[in-house]
C-alpha positions, -999 to 999 in steps of 0.1 A, spaced: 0 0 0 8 34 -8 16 57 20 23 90 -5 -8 99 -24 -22 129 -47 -48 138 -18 -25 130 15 -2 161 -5 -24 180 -18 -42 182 17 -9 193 35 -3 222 11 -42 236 16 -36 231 51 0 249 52 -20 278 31 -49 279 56 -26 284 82 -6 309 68 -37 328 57 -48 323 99 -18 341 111 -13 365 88 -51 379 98 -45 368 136 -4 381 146 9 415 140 39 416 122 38 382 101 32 387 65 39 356 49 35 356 9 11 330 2 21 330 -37 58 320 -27 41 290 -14 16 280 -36 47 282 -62 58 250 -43 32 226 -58 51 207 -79 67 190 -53 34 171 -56 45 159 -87 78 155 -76 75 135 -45 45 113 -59 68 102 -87 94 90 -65 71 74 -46 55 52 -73 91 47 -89 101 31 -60 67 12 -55 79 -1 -89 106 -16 -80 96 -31 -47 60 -46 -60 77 -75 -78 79 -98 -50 42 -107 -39 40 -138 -22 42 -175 -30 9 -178 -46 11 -151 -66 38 -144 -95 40 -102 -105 60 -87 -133 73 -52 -136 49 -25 -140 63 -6 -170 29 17 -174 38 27 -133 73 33 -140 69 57 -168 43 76 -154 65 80 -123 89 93 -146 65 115 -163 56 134 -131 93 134 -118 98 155 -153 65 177 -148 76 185 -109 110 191 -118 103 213 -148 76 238 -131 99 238 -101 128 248 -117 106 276 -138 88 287 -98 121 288 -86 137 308 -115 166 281 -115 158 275 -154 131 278 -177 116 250 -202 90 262 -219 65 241 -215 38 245 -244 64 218 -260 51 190 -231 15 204 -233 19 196 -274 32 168 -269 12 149 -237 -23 148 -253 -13 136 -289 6 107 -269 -25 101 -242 -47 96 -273 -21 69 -291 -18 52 -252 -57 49 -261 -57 34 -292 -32 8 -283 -52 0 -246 -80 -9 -266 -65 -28 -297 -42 -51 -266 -52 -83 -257 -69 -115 -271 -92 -115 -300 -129 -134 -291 -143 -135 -323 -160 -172 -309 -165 -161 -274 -203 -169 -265 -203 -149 -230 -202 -109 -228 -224 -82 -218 -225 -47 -224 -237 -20 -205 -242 18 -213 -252 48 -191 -265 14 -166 -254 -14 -143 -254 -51 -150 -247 -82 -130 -234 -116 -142 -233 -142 -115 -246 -147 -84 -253 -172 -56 -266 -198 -74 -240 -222 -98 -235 -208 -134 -210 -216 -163 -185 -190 -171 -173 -184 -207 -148 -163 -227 -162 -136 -235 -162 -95 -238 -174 -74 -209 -177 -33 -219 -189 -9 -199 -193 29 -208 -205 54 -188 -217 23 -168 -207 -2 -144 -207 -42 -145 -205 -63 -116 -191 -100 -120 -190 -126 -90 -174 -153 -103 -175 -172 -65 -203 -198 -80 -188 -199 -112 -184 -234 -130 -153 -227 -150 -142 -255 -182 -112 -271 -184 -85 -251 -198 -83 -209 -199 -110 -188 -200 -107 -152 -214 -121 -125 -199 -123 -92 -220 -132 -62 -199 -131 -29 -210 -146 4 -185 -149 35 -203 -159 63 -179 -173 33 -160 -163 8 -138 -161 -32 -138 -161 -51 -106 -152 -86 -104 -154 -107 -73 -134 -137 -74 -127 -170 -50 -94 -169 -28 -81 -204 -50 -90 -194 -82 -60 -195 -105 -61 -161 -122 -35 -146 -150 -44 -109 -142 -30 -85 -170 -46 -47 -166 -37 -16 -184 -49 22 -177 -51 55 -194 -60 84 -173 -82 54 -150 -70 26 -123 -67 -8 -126 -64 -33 -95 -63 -73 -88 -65 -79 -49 -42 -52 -32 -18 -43 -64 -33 -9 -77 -25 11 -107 -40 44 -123 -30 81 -134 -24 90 -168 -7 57 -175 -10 25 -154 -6 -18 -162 -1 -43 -140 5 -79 -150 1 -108 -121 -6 -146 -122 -21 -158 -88 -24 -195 -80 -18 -206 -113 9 -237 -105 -16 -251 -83 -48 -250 -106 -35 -249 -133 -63 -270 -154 -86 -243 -150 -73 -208 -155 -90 -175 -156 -74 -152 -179 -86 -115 -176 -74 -88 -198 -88 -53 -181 -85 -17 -195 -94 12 -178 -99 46 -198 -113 71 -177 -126 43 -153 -113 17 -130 -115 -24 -135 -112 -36 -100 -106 -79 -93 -110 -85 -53 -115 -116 -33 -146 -123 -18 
């Protein structure tokens, strides 16, 4: 888990500012410049980036039962806000000046090719017979009751899908699970043994499988839980998150 995040920072600079603000109405003689300190924001940025760079590097090693591999979409957008805190900081701080309508130019042609290739990744089910789709509304697939689980394509945009997959009767071999959130969200509950092959992507969204998370402007996370021990039946789920979150828990 995380113990830097966007709002944990964001929440000490409003609350240095309020209190700034407080003496500067309450004490005689303190004038603090609230604009020298409001210059100071991107060490956001800065410090959030070192803090998921070296969340990189430590979230390989998960456990015996599960298996994760190194989260390139985490490590460049560490990298991307290193180079966004370091940049306006420099320009706050008059140590240098980038000018930064060349990043701006850049960013949002890039975020919209990220797009494109989030959505043409992963397994083609042309012959998958499961799949729903849900728009501007919420669906449910599963429930208490025993049900067989098939490949198949889950979307939701601008809506949200809920999968339990606890009473699921899985075939023998893998079985594909497409999901794709669009301003939206997919939630999949999923039993502690199942053998699962868990590989997620995000632009500008989250993705998370049990208690690995991964968002921001770019985010992916590949991990393969309990597969030695079951693996005659394997649940494959390729996620992507544009604008939305796909979230895998136990349950």
């Amino acid at each position: 888990m995380r113990i830097l995040s966007g709002r944990f920072l964001l929440g000490i600079l409003i609350l240095v500012v309020g209190v700034i603000l407080l003496l500067n109405n309450l004490v005689e003689g303190i004038d603090i410049d609230v604009r020298q300190v409001l210059h100071l924001w991107p060490v956001i940025p800065l410090v959030l980036g070192g803090s998921w760079l070296f969340d990189a590097f430590k979230s390989t090693s998960t456990g015996e039962q599960q298996k994760a591999f190194f989260p390139w979409g985490q490590f460049v957008t560490s990298l991307i806000a290193i180079a966004i805190g370091v940049i306006f900081l420099g320009r706050n701080l008059d140590l240098f000046y980038v000018d930064t309508r060349i990043f701006w130019n850049l960013l949002w042609p890039v975020v919209l090719i990220l797009i494109g290739i989030s959505l043409l990744r992963g397994r083609a089910l042309s012959s998958a017979k499961g799949g729903r789709f849900a728009f501007m509304g919420g669906s449910e697939v599963g429930g208490s009751e025993p049900w067989k689980l098939e490949s198949g394509s889950y979307f939701a945009f601008m809506g949200g899908i809920e999968m339990d997959l606890r009473s699921a009767e899985l075939p023998e071999g893998e079985t594909v699970l497409d999901l794709t959130a669009i301003m939206g969200g997919i939630d999949v509950k999923v039993p502690r043994d199942l053998a699962v092959i868990f590989d997620g992507n995000a632009v500008l969204g989250g993705v998370t499988f049990k208690d690995h998370e991964d968002g921001g402007l770019i985010g992916g996370r590949k991990i393969e839980s309990n597969v030695e021990e079951n693996a005659s039946k394997v649940v494959r789920i390729q996620a992507r998150a544009i604008m939305g979150g796909v979230e895998v828990k136990e349950a």
